[in-house]
N, C-alpha and C positions, 0 to 999 in steps of 0.2 A: 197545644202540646202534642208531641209527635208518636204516636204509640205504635212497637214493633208488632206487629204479626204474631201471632204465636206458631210453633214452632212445627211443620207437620208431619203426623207419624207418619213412616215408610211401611208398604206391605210386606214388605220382606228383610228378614232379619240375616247379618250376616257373620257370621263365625269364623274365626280362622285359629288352627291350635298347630302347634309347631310338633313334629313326629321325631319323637326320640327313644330310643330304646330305655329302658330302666335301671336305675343305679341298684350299687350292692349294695346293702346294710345290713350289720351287723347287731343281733337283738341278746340281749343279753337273760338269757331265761330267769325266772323265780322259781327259784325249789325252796325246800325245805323235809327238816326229816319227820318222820312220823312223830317225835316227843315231843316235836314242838305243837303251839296251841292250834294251826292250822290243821295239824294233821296231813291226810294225804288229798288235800284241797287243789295245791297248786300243781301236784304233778295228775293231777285225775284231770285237770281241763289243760293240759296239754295233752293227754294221750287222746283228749274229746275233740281238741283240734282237727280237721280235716284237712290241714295244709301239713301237717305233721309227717313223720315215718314212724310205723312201728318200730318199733324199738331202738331206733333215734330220736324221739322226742324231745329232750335237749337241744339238739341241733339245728331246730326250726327251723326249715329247709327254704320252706314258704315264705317266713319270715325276713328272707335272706335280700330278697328285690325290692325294689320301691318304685312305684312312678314316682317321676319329677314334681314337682311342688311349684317347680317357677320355668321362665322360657330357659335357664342351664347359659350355658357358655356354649360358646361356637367360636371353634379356631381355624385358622385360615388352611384350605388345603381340606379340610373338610365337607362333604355334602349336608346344604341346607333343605330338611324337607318339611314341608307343611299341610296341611289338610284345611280347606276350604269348603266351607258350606253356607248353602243362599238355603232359607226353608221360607215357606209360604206360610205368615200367622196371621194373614186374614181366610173371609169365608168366601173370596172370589176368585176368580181365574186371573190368573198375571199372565200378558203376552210379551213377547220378543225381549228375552232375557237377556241379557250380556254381562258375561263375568269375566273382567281383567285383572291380571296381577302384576304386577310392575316390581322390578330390584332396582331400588336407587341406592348408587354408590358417588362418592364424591370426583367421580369422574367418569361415569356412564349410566342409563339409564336402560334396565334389561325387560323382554318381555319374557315374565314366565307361564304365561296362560297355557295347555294344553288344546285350548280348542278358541279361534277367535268369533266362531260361528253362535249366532243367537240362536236361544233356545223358541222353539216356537211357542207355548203357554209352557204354565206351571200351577197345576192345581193345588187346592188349599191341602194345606198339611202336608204337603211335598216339597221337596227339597234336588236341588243341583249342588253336588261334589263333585268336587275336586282334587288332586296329590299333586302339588309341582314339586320338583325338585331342581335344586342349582350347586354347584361346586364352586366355593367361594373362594376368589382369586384374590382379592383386595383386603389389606386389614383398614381398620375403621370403622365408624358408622354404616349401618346399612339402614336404609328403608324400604319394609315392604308396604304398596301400597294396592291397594284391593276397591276397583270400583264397581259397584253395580248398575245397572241400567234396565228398566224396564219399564212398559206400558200398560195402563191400569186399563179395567171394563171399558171406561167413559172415554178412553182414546186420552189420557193425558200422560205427558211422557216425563218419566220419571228421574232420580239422578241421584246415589250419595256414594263415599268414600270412605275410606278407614284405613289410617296409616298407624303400623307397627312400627316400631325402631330397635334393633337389635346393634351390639359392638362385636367383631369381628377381633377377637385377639390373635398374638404369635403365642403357635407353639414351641416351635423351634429359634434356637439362638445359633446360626451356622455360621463357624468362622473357618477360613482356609491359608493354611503357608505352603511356597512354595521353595524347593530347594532345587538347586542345580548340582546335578554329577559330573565330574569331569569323564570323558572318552575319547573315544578313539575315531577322530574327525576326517580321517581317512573314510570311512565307511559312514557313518550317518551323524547328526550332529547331536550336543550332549542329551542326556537325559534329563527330564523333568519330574522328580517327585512330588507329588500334590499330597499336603496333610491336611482332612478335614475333619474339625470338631465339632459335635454335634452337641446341643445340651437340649436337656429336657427344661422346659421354666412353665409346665403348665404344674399343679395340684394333682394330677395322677400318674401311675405309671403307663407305660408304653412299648408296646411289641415292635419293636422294628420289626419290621417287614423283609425291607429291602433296603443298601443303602449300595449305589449304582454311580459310577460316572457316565456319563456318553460325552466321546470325546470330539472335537472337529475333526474336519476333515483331514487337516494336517497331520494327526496323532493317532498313533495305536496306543491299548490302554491294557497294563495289566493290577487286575487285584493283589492286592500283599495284607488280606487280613484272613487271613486260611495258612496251615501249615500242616506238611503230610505225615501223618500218623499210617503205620502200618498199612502203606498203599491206599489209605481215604485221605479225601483233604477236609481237615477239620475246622471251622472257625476256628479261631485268634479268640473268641468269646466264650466257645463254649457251648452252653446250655443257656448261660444268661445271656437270654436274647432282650428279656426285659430291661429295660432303662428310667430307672426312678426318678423322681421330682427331681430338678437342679443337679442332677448326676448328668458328664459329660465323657463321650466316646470319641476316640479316634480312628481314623481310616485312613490309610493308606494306599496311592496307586501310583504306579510306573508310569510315565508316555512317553512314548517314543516317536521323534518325527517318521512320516512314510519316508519309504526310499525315493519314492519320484521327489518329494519337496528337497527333501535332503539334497540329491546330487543335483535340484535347481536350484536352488538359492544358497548353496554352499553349507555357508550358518545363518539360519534364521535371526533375523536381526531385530528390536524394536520389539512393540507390541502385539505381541499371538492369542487367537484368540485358543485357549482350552478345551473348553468345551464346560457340560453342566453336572451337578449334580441332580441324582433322582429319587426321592428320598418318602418312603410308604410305609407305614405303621398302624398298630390299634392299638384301641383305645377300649376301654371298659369290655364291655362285651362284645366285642368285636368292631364298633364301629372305625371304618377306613379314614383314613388321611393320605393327602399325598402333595408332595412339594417337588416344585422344580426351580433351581435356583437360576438365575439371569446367567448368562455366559462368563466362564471365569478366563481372565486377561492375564496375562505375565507378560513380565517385560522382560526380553534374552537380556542375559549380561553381556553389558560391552566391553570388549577385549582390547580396543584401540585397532590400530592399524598392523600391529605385529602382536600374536600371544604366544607365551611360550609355557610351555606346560612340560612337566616331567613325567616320562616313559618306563626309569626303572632308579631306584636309590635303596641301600640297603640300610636297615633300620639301626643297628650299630655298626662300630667301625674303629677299629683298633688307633689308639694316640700314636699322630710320627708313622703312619704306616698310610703308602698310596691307596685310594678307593674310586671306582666308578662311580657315573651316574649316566643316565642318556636322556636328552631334552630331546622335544621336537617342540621348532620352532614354525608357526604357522602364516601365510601372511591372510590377513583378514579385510585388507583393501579390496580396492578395484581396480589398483594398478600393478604394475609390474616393477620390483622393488632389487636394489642391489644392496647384498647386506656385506656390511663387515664385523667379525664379533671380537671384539675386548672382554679381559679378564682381569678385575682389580681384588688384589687379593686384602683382605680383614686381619686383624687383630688373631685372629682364631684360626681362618680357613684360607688356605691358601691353593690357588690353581696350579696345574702342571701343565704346561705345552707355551704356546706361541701365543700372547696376544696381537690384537692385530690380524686375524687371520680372515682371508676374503673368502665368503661362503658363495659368489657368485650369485647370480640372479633367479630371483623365487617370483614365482610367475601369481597371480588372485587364488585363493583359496588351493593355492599347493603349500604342503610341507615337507621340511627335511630335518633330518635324523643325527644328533651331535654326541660322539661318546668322552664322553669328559672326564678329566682325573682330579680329583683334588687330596688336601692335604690336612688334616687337623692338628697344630700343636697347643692347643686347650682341651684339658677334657669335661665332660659335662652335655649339657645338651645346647645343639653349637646351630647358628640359623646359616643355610648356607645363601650368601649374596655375592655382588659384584659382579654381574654380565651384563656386559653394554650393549646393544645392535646400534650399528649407524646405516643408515639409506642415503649411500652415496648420491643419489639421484635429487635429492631433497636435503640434502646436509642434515638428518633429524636423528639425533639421539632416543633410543628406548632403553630405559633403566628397568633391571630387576632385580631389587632384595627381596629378603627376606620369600625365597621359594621355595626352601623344605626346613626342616630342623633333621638333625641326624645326633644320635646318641656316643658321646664317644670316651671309650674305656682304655684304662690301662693294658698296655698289650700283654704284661702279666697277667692279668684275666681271662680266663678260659671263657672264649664267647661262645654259649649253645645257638646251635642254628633250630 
């Protein structure tokens, strides 16, 4: 029969305790009044408290913090720190120390050691510490692992480990839309609004910090969560900076293409990259976080080969009475287009002038400017359609309904401007 070895002590013991700051707690005092049978029992040994205030006693001041009880939660975007310790419990001299720490993540493998150099002895009852600290990138599992190494009196050389496993949660739930403004593509191409919502999903509340875009290179970027109060720009939030459990914030930013992209690539077409968000809070007593999210993508909207966008339309507009509008009409190719524009008039709205009319040849990313009459004999709120472009060049028809609504009243109706 085969019998294992038994098992052999190591001369050194080693300790590793994870460094966190101390939670609030809230203690709830024992009074009571003199008639009763304690008398003045329970407020005599709080005034005898030495974590106490005169004359807050009640308030347990002391009582207020707590160390942690167990390794706590750790969210991503956070610094993880720990305290390391080798102590010597035997009665002899240990040579050539060597203390590693290692972060294993399920897709790298980090050193956190402060010093990879062996210690030369370590005499009895003495000890080698440690602080690493890491800023934890990855949600998941993590393992720290911790090995020691060292050479006994007799020259025999030594070897154990000790693995921690800690989980890495999300704090934040960041979700982003984007919206497109229409502008004036003469000068630079449309605006891009980015909406980002932030939620809290951990178990306490949270001090934003900071919440930041940086934008690519392509884009200037302005904030729209300030609003100017008597010559100061004030948050949009306020005072409440804090943001409670599962309570969600929005934020708000402009971009604007630079003017070099802009007047090179006309309109930005296809997929752009944004840029990120940068996002810094606390937590309890101050402990930091900070998050940077992946590169945010929008896809430009496609216009097709011809867009036509409206310049100027008036929001009502008398029944049976002629009204303006002015289009510009863009060409969005890369080639050189000859247009002719048609006018089919509706049920409701009806055009004034020539259809048929030849606008002549629009050259890649030029436009031109169309003042249009039309006619309402329905009143209510009316969609104005029917303009055709054709590209003599390519025989290709472009249809457009449905490109504004317009209001329209009795011309008995006094219309206020």
């Amino acid at each position: 029969m085969e019998v294992n070895p038994p098992k052999q002590e190591h001369l050194l013991a080693l300790k590793v305790m994870r460094l966190t700051k101390p939670t609030l707690f809230t203690n709830i005092p024992v009074t009571c009044e003199e008639k009763d049978l304690p008398g003045d029992l329970f407020n005599q040994l709080m005034r005898d408290d030495p974590s106490t205030v005169n004359g807050a006693e009640v308030l347990m001041l002391g009582e207020m913090l707590t160390l942690p009880q167990n390794f706590g939660n750790i969210f991503l975007g956070e610094t993880f720190s720990s305290y390391i310790s080798v102590h010597n419990d035997s009665n002899q001299v240990v040579k050539d120390i060597l203390v590693k720490a290692d972060l294993q993540t399920s897709s790298q493998r980090l050193n956190l050691s402060a010093s990879n150099a062996a210690v030369a002895e370590l005499k009895p009852d003495c000890c080698i510490d440690d602080v690493i600290h890491h800023e934890v990138k990855e949600i998941g599992t993590h393992i720290l692992v911790c090995a020691v190494s060292y050479t006994t009196q007799a020259g025999e050389k030594m070897y154990f480990r000790k693995f921690f496993k800690f989980q890495v949660l999300k704090p934040l739930d960041v979700k982003t839309k984007f919206y497109n403004a229409e502008s004036d593509l003469s000068s630079v191409t449309d605006e891009v609004f980015l909406e980002a919502q932030i939620q809290n999903i951990t178990t306490s509340p949270m001090f934003m910090e900071k919440v930041s875009l940086e934008p690519s290179i392509m884009y200037n970027v302005t904030e729209l969560n300030s609003v100017s109060q008597a010559g100061e720009c004030v948050s949009t939030f306020r005072s409440r900076a804090y943001l409670q459990p599962m309570d969600t914030r929005q934020y708000l930013y402009c971009l604007k293409p630079k003017k070099e992209f802009a007047e090179k690539a006309g309109i930005i077409k296809g997929v752009t990259v944004i840029g990120k968000l940068d996002i810094v809070w606390k937590t309890n007593l101050g402990e930091r976080g900070r998050l940077q999210t992946s590169q945010l993508q929008r896809m430009a909207p496609g216009y097709g080969d011809v867009r036509l966008s409206l310049e100027a339309i008036p929001d009502t507009v008398n029944l049976e009475e002629p009204f303006h509008i002015t289009c510009k009409i863009t060409n969005c190719s890369e080639r050189t287009m000859d247009l002719v524009l048609e006018m089919c008039n509706t049920n409701s709205i009806h055009w004034c002038g020539i259809s048929g009319r030849q606008l002549g040849k629009l050259h890649p990313s030029s436009s031109l400017c169309l003042a249009l009459t039309l006619l309402s004999s329905v009143q209510g709120l009316q969609s104005v359609s029917g303009l055709r472009l054709t590209d003599t060049f390519l025989k290709r028809t472009y249809e457009y309904d449905d490109i504004a609504q317009v209001c329209v009243v009795s011309s008995a109706i006094k219309v206020e401007s």
